[in-house]
C-alpha positions, 0 to 999 in steps of 0.5 A, a space after each residue: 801637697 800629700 795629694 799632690 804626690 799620690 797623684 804623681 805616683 799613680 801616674 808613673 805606675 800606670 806609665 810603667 803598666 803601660 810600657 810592659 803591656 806594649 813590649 809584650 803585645 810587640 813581642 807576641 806580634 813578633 811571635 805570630 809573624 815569624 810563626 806565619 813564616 814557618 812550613 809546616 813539616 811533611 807527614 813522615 811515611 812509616 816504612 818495613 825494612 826488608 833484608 836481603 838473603 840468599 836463598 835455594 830451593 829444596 830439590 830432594 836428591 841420594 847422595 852417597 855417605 862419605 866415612 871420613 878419617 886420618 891415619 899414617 900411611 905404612 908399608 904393606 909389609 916391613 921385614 929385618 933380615 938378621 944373620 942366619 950362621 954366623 961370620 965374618 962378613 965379606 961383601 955388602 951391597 954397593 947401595 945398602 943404605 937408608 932410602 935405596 930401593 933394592 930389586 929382588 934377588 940383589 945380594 945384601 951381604 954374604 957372610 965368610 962361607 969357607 967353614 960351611 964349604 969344607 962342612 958340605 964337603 964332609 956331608 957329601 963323602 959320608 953321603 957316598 960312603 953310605 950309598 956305597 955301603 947300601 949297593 954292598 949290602 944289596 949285592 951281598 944279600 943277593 949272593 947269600 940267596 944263591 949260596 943258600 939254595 945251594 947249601 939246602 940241596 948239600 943239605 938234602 943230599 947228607 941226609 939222603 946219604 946217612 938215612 941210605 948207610 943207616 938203612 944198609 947197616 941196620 937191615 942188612 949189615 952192611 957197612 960199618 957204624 963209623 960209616 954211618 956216623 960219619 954220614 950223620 956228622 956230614 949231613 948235621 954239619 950242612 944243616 949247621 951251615 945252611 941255619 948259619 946262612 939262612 940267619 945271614 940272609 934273614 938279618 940282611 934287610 935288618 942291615 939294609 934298613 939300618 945302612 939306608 937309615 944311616 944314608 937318609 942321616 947323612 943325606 940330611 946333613 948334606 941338606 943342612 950343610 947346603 943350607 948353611 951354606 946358602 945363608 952365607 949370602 943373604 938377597 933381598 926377598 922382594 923389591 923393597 926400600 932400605 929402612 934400616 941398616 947395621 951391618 958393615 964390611 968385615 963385621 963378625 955376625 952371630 945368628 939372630 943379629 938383624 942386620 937389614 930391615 927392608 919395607 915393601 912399598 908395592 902397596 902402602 895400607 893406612 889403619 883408619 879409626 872410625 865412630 862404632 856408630 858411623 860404621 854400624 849405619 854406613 859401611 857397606 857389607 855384602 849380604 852373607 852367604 851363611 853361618 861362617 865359622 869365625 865371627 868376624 867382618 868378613 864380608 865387608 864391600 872393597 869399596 872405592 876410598 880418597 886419600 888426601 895428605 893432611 898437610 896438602 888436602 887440596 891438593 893431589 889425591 890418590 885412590 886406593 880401595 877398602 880392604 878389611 875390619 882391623 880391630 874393635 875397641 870397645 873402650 874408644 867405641 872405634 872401628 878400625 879399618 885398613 885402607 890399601 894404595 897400590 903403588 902404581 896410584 901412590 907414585 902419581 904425584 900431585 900439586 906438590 910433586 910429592 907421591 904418597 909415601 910411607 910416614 905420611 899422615 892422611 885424611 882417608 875418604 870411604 864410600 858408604 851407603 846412600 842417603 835416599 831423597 835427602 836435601 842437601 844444604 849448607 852447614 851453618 844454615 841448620 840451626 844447634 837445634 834442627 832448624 831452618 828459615 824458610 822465606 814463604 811469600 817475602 817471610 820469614 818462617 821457622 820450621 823444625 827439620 830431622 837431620 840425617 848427616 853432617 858431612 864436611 859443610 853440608 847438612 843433608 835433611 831427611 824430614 821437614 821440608 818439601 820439594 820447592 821450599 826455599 830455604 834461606 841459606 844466609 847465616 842469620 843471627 836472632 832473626 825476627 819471625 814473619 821478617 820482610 825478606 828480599 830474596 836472592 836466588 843461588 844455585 851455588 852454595 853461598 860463602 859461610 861468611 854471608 851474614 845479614 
C-alpha cells in the first residue's frame, strides 16, 4: 500500500517536470521564430553639422572720422531793446508780436518826443547865440589892432613933442614949463591909452577861446539833444524774429525798461560738447603759423558738419560748418565746440516740412581725421574683448584684433587682420573653435538680429 503510493507520487512529479519542460522548450521555439523575423538595423552614419553664417571679406580702406554730438540749436545773436529816455509811448508796430519776423530798419515803437523837441530847440538857439558872439569877438579884435597902431604913432608923436618943448626950454629958454609939462601929460596919457589897448588886444584870444569853448558846450548839447530825440523812436537793428515783447501803446517807459527782445535768425549756432580725448585725436587743426599771443585754439579747420533733429534723425539734413573751440571743462573732460547754420541751409525743410530752427535739439556731425588702411566691419561682429571669428577653410577661427574706432555700427580695425580674411559677421553666442561652417558671402552689411 505505502509503495503503492510512492509509486503514484513519483509519477505525478515527473508528468508535471514533463509538462514545464515542453512549455518552456515551446516558448524558446517561439523566441528563436520571431527573433528570425526581425531585420536587423542599419549602421547609423555619424554626421558634423555645419552652421551657416554670413561672412565678408577684409578689404583695408581710409575712412574719415566722424565726431558725433547733441546740443540746441540757438540764435547767432539775441538781443533786448530797453528804452533809452523815458515817456509815454505812442506808437508801436502793427506786427510787435511773439514770432514775427521784423525787417531792419522797421519802427518798434516811438516814444512821446515833445519834451526833447523843445530840448533841441533850446540846444540850437545857445548854439546860435554862441556863434554869434564868436563872429563878434573876432571882429572886435580885428578893430582893436587897427586902433592899436594908431594909438602907437599918437604915442610916438607926444613923445616927440614933449622931448622938442623940453630940449627948447632947458637949452635955449624957450617956451614955458607949464608948456613942457603939458606935452609930457599929453605924451603919458597916449602911452596910458595905447597899454590899455594893447591889454584888450593881448586878452582877445583868451576871450576867443573861452567864447568858442563855450560853442563847443552848447554844440554838444545840441548833440545830446538830437540824440535824445532820435531814441524816442526805437528800429529794429537788423532782420530779426520777435522773442519777447512788453511794451504796449500808451505805457509810460523809464530808461533801462526792456521792451523788445529781437533773435537774429541769419545764422543759427549750436554749442556741441565733445570727449577731451575724441577731440585730442580727431579734430583737425591747421598747422600753426607761429607763437600766437593767446593760448587758444585758434587754428581749428572750419570743416564741413551734418546737423539732424533728434526727433527726425532719418530725416532731412542740413549742413553747416565748424566754427570755433568754446570752452574747456576740466571737470566734465569736455570740448565744447560751436557749430553754425546759415539760413539759407536751416530754411531747407525735410521729410517733416519743418526747417531748422532755434530750440531745436540736434544731433551734429563733424569731419575729423582719416583712419588710414582700416577694415570696417559691423559693431557686433567684434567680441567685448577685441575679437573676431574668421572662417579659414569651413572653420572657424579666433584671433585678437586692436580696434581703432567705434562710430555708430561700425567697428573700424586697425591690427589683426589681413586683406582677403573672411571675417564672420553673423552674431555669434559660445561658438565652438574649429566649428564646420557653411559660409554665405555678403557685400552688405548683415541685419544685427542675424544670429546662428
Amino acid at each position: 500500500m505505502d509503495q503503492h503510493k510512492v509509486d503514484s507520487g513519483d509519477r505525478k512529479v515527473g508528468f508535471r517536470i514533463a509538462v514545464c519542460s515542453a512549455i518552456l522548450l515551446a516558448g524558446i521555439l517561439a523566441m528563436a521564430a520571431l527573433a528570425s523575423l526581425k531585420k536587423a538595423p542599419a549602421q547609423a552614419v555619424s554626421q558634423e553639422q555645419a552652421y551657416k553664417v554670413e561672412i565678408l571679406r577684409a578689404q583695408p580702406e581710409n575712412v574719415p572720422v566722424v565726431l558725433t554730438g547733441f546740443g540746441e540749436a540757438r540764435s547767432i545773436r539775441s538781443v533786448v531793446l530797453s528804452a533809452e529816455v523815458s515817456g509815454t509811448v505812442i506808437a508801436v508796430h502793427p506786427r510787435l508780436n511773439s514770432g514775427e519776423i521784423i525787417p531792419e530798419g522797421d519802427v518798434l515803437f516811438r516814444i512821446d518826443p515833445r519834451d526833447y523837441q523843445s530840448t533841441l530847440a533850446e540846444a540850437d538857439a545857445q548854439v546860435a547865440q554862441l556863434e554869434n558872439t564868436a563872429v563878434r569877438l573876432e571882429k572886435e579884435w580885428e578893430l582893436e589892432k587897427r586902433r592899436l597902431g594908431a594909438l602907437q604913432r599918437t604915442r610916438d608923436l607926444a613923445l616927440a613933442e614933449f622931448q622938442r618943448l623940453q630940449r627948447l626950454y632947458d637949452e635955449s629958454r624957450v617956451g614955458t614949463r607949464s608948456g613942457v609939462e603939458a606935452a609930457e601929460k599929453a605924451y603919458n596919457q597916449a602911452l596910458d591909452q595905447l597899454r590899455l589897448l594893447e591889454l584888450s588886444v593881448a586878452v582877445y584870444p583868451v576871450r576867443l577861446r573861452e567864447a568858442r569853448a563855450a560853442l563847443d558846450a552848447a554844440r554838444a548839447q545840441r548833440e545830446r539833444a538830437l540824440t535824445q530825440l532820435a531814441r524816442c523812436t526805437v528800429k529794429a537793428p537788423f532782420t530779426g524774429r520777435i522773442t519777447a515783447k512788453t511794451v504796449e501803446h500808451g505805457q509810460f517807459l523809464s530808461p533801462g525798461t526792456p521792451a523788445v527782445t529781437l533773435a537774429d535768425d541769419s545764422m543759427l549756432e549750436i554749442h556741441v560738447p565733445l570727449d577731451s580725448d575724441d577731440a585730442r585725436r580727431w579734430l583737425l587743426f591747421d598747422p600753426s603759423s607761429g607763437p600766437s599771443e593767446l593760448a587758444w585754439f585758434e587754428n581749428l579747420r572750419q570743416v564741413p558738419c551734418t546737423v539732424r533733429w533728434s526727433q527726425d534723425p532719418d530725416g532731412h539734413a542740413w549742413q553747416g560748418f565748424l566754427h570755433r573751440v568754446v570752452a574747456f571743462d576740466r571737470t566734465s573732460r569736455t570740448l565744447t565746440v560751436a557749430v553754425r547754420v546759415p539760413a539759407d541751409q536751416a530754411s531747407r525743410v525735410g521729410r517733416s516740412g519743418l526747417p531748422l530752427v532755434e530750440g531745436m535739439f540736434c544731433a551734429v556731425e563733424i569731419l575729423g581725421r582719416t583712419l588710414e588702411q582700416v577694415v570696417r566691419l559691423p559693431q557686433w561682429a567684434v567680441t567685448y574683448d577685441n575679437k573676431v571669428y574668421l572662417a579659414v577653410e569651413r572653420r572657424l577661427k579666433t584671433v585678437p584684433v586692436e580696434v581703432a574706432r567705434l562710430q555708430g555700427e561700425e567697428a573700424f580695425i586697425s591690427k589683426g587682420l589681413h586683406p582677403g580674411d573672411v571675417v564672420i559677421v553673423t552674431r555669434l553666442v559660445n561658438p565652438l573653435e574649429n566649428m564646420l561652417l557653411d559660409v554665405v558671402e555678403t557685400q552688405r552689411q548683415p541685419s544685427k538680429d542675424s544670429t546662428s
